[in-house]
C-alpha positions in Angstrom: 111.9 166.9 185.4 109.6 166.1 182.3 106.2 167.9 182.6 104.0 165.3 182.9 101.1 167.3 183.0 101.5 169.0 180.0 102.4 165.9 178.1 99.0 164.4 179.3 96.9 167.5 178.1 99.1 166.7 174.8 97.6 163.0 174.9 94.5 163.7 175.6 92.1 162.0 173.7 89.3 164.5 173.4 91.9 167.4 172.8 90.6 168.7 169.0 89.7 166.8 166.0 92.0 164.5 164.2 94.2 165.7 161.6 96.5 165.1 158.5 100.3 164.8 159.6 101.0 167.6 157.1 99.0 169.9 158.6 100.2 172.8 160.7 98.7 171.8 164.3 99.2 175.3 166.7 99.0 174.4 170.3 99.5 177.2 173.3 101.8 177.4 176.2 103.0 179.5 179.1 106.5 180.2 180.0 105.9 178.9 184.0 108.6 180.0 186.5 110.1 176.7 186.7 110.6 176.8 182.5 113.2 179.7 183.2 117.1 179.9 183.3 119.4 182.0 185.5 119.0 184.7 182.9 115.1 185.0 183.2 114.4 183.0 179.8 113.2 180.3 178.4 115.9 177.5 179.4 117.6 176.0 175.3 116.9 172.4 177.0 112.9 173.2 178.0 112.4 175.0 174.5 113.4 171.1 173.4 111.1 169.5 175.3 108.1 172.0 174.9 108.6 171.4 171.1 108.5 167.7 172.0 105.3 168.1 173.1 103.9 169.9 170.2 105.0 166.6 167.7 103.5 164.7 170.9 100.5 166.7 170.2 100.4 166.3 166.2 101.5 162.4 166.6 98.5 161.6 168.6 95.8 163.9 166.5 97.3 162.6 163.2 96.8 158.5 164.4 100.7 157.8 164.3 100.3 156.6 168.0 98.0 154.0 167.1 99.8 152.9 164.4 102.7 152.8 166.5 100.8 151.1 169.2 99.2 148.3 166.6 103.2 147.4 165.0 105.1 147.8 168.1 107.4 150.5 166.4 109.0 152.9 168.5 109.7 156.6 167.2 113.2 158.8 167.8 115.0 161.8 167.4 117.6 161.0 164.6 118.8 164.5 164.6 117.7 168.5 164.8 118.9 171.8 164.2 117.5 174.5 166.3 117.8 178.5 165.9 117.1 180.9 168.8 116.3 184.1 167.9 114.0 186.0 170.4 113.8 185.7 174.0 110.8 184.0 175.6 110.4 185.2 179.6 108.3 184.2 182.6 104.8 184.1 182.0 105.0 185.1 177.9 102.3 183.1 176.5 103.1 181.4 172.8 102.1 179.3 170.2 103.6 176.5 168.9 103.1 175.3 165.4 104.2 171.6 164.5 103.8 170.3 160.9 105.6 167.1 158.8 107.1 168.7 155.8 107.9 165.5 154.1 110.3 161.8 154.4 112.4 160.0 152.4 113.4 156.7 152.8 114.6 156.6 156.0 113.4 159.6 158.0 110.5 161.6 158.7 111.3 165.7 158.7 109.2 168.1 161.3 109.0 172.0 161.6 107.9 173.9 164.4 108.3 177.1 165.6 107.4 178.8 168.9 105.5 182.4 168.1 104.3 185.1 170.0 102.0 187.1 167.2 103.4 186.3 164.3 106.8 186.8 165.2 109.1 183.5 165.4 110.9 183.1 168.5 112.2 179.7 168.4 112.8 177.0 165.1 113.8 173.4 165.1 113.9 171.2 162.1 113.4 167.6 163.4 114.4 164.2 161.6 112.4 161.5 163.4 112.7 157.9 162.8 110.0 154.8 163.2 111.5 151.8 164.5 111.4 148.1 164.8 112.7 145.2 166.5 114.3 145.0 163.1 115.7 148.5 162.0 114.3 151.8 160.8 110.9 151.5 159.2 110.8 152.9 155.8 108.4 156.7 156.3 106.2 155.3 153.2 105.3 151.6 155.7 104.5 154.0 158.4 102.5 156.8 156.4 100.3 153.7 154.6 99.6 152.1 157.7 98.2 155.2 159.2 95.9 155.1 155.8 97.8 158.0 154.3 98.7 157.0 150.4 100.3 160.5 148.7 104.2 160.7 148.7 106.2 163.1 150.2 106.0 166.6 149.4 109.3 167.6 147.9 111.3 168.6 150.9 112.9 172.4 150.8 116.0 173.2 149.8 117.2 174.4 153.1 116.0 170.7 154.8 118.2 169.2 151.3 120.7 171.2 152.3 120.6 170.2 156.2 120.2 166.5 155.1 123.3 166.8 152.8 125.2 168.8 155.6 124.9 165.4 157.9 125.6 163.1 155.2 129.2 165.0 155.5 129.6 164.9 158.9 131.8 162.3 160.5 130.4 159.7 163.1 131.6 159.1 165.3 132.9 162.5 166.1 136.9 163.4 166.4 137.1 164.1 169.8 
């Protein structure tokens, strides 16, 4: 079941002041009983949708929503790569930090992590896509709409790399 509840204190209008899509937003969650797997941690599938969440979170802060709302563009998961490194168990509390590293002409790429201290738990790169009753919307429509004029940082060499990686990779697949 999708947690409703914790999508709605994502929403939440009066949750923080508004910020710049390229800035790191941290937001904090509990590992709850019902978050947990047969081997006591944090289920792969609920690590997905608590990062959702966290872009929920940085969506509605950074005034995508509303520029979603005004076009009537929709927004998607075009793709991800996750890494699982430490174990997150019942009632671990953790931080999530969500950030926009950058677009190019067709996607929009996200990085968040999910922390407990500063050590990294949890990583998924995230290509998002704006759309339209016509198609992908260009990143640079979307970013200008919401009033935000700079180009994209220069996207890392690992997210190149990634991007170059999927370019490769047949569709659809060979089963």
């Amino acid at each position: 079941m999708y947690p409703i509840v914790r999508m709605a204190k994502a929403l939440a209008p009066a949750r923080g002041q508004p910020v710049d899509i390229l800035q790191v937003l941290s937001t904090r969650h509990i590992a709850w009983p019902w978050d947990i797997d047969p081997w006591k941690d944090l289920n792969n599938g609920r690590i997905l949708t608590l990062f959702d969440l966290g872009r929920i979170a940085l969506m509605n802060r950074a005034g995508l929503f509303r520029t979603l709302r005004a076009n009537r563009w929709g927004i998607v998961v075009a793709g991800n790569t996750t890494r699982y490194r430490r174990r997150i168990t019942m009632w671990h509390r953790f931080e999530m930090r969500t950030r926009c590293i950058g677009w190019d002409d067709r996607f929009l790429y996200l990085e968040q992590g999910m922390y407990r201290g500063e050590e990294c738990c949890n990583h998924v790169l995230i290509r998002g896509a704006i759309t339209s009753a016509g198609g992908i919307v260009p990143p640079w429509q979307v970013l200008a709409a919401m009033g935000h004029a700079e180009p994209s940082p220069e996207l890392p060499s690992w997210v190149a790399d990634w991007i170059a990686a999927e370019t490769g990779r047949p569709w659809p697949p060979n089963l």
